[in-house]
C-alpha positions, 0 to 999 in steps of 0.5 A: 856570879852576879848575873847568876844570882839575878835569877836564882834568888828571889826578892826575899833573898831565898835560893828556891832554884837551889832548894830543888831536888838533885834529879831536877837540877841535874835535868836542867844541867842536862839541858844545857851545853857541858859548857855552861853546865860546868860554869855552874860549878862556881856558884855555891857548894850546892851546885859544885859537883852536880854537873859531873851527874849530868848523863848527857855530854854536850861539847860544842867548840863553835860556842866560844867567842874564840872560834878559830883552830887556835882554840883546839888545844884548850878545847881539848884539854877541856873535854880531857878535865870533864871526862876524867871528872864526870861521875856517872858509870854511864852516859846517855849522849856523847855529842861533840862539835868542833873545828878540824884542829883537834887531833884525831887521837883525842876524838878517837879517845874521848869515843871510846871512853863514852864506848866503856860507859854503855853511851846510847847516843853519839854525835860528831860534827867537824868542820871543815872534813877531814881524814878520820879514822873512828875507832874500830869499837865505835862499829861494834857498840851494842849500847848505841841506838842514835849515831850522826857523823856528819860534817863530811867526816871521811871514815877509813875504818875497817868495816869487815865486822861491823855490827851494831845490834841495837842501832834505830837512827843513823845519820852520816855524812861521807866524802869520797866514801870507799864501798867498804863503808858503803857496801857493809854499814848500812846492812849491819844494823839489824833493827835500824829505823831512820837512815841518812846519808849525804854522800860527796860521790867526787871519786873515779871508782864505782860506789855501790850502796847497799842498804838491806835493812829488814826494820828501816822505816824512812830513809833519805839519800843527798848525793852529790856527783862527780862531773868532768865537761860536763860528763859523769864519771862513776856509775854509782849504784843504790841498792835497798831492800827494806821490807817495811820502809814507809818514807823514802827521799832522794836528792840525787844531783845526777841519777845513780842506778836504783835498785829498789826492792821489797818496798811494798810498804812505802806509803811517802816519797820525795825523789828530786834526781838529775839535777846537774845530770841536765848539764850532760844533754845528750846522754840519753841512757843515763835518763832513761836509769829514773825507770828503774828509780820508778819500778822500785816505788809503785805502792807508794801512796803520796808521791813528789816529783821535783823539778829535776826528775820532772826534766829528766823524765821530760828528756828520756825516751817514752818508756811506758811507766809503772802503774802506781795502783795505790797512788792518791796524792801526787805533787809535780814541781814542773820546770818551764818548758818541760814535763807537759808531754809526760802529765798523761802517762803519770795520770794514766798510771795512777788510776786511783789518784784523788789529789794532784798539785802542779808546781810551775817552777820557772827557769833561772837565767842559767837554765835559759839556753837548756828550756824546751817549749813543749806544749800541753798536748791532750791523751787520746784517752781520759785518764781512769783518775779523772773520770771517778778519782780525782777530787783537787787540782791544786795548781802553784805558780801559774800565770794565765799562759796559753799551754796552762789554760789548755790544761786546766780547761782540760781538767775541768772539762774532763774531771767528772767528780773533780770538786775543786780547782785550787789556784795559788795566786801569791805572786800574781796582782790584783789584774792578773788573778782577774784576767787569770780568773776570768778565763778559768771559770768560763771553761765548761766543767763535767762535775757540778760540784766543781768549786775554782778558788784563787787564794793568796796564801804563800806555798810558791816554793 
């Protein structure tokens, strides 16, 4: 009470927080987690009853000094007592954070009552996951537009009518997901824009998903998979049909089959696959499915390829790749000892590309024994981009080596409107940018107007 008054009066004694229209006040309560804004309750008969008028409700166990599941009862309890006192007919988000202690028959019911007051937003988080079966009406809400159920919540729900009319953001995290949620969520929301999925694929049963989503605009899968020695044991399958999807992440740790259709809108993506799939070495079939991955995202405009993709592109056979005719910004975080061999075929199947980034990652201690040294080898023809395209050769984390000095004396000698060689320098002294620098500017160069600037701003990540 004291602290409080601290902040409310003024030197002259006058409450001016107090004086503020109800709409304020109950904004800033808004603000606040439910907990705190309850607290206010004490401070005078002007704020007693203004929390229960606040349209979101924020609970968040993981607040209390007391954060063990001893806690769960008077948490619940808690959530029980605001509910029941809360005056709005309606609720604006419904967000709860807690610990895996509280029974599944109080979240389900705290659920629906936010379902029968119109909630447009609803977010759970528990931790550690947990079986939990979520109301049948949570999937056939038609007021929510933004659902997150994440914290790896394991949904056993029956899906066979779900439909949700009016959802645009959906973010879910699931472990050991069945197809009947994989196959049937992510299609029954007709005007969905933003998709998240983080998936924990530790099953023995083939998991297909199917995203066909006529509104999705950006979409992002984290897939974790299931190894025995070193040996994958599903054959996961994505499949997505998203006519007007403009964004599209992959972190996919050992390669699913892709199924990419209808993306002809896409103009960004960001696919690091195959991550724990270099630990199967050998199974060549499997590397060959990043294809496939490829074939689905040609009119992609800016295009990252990580480390992993990079490797296991290295590994598969030499496939032609797809043209990529609208490509202009392609970013390649090359692991050490791999990818080189492949850097003609992604240039010459970008024809119109004006910006490439080289990232040179260096393998850990763990990675060692799976290193291949391939050094760079010259196309037989010059890449279209570089003879009238490209314009910035950035190039992160490269020392001065023997196979990287071949390359950028290649680019210079080759990249006939090329007007500058970026060189990030942040992890190099002062001798090494020198000795580095006096070797690069002694190349020939085919544009004029080339520019080389070695810079020490930090983007070595």
């Amino acid at each position: 009470m004291t602290s409080m008054s601290k902040h409310v009066n003024t030197g002259d004694g006058e409450d001016r927080i107090s004086s503020l229209p109800d709409s304020l006040l109950i904004h800033i309560l808004s603000l606040i987690p439910t907990k705190y804004a309850v607290r206010t309750s004490i401070l005078s008969l002007r704020w007693k009853d203004l929390w229960s008028f606040v349209p979101s409700l924020d609970f968040d166990e993981w607040l209390s000094a007391n954060t063990i599941p001893d806690n769960d009862t008077s948490f619940m309890n808690f959530v029980d007592r605001v509910l029941l006192l809360h005056k709005l007919p309606s609720i604006e988000r419904f967000s709860v954070r807690g610990h895996s202690g509280i029974a599944v028959s109080h979240l389900c019911e705290w659920i629906r009552v936010a379902i029968m007051r119109h909630v447009r937003v609803i977010d759970i988080q528990m931790f550690p996951h947990r079986h939990i079966s979520l109301p049948s009406e949570l999937f056939t809400c038609k007021t929510l537009i933004q659902l997150s159920l994440v914290s790896e919540l394991v949904c056993d729900t029956p899906l066979s009518s779900v439909w949700l009319p009016n959802l645009k953001d959906l973010h879910v995290s699931l472990d050991y997901p069945g197809n009947d949620i994989t196959q049937k969520l992510f299609s029954s929301c007709p005007v969905l824009e933003d998709l998240y999925i983080s998936a924990n694929m530790e099953s023995e049963e083939d998991i297909v998903f199917n995203v066909c989503a006529p509104a999705l605009k950006r979409l992002q899968f984290n897939l974790a998979a299931f190894f025995e020695n070193g040996l994958v044991l599903t054959t996961n399958k994505i499949v997505v049909n998203a006519p007007v999807l403009e964004a599209l992440i992959v972190d996919d740790d050992y390669l699913a089959c892709y199924s990419l259709k209808n993306l002809s809108s896409l103009v960004s993506a960001y696919i690091d696959v195959g991550d724990r799939f270099i630990e199967a070495i050998g199974m060549k079939e499997h590397a060959n499915q990043i294809f496939m991955l490829l074939e689905g995202i040609t009119n992609v405009k800016f295009l990252t390829l990580h480390t992993a993709t990079m490797a296991v592109l290295d590994f598969a056979d030499d496939n032609k790749l797809p043209l990529f005719p609208n490509l202009i910004h392609l970013k390649l975080f090359v692991p050490n000892g791999y990818s080189w061999r492949r850097l003609p075929d992604l240039l010459g199947s970008a024809p119109n590309l004006a910006t490439l980034v080289l990232s040179k990652n260096h393998a850990s201690e763990e990675e060692d024994d799976l290193v291949h040294e391939f050094s760079w080898v010259e196309p037989q023809r010059t890449p279209t981009c570089l003879l009238s395209k490209l314009e910035e050769l950035e190039v992160i984390l490269f020392q001065g080596e023997d196979d990287e000095l071949k390359l950028l004396k290649y680019f210079l000698e080759n990249g006939k409107v090329l007007k500058e060689l970026l060189i990030y320098a942040c992890h190099l002294t002062f001798e090494e940018k020198w000795n580095f620098f006096e070797k690069v500017v002694k190349f020939q160069r085919a544009s004029k107007t080339c520019r080389i600037t070695y810079t020490d701003k930090n983007v070595c990540c």
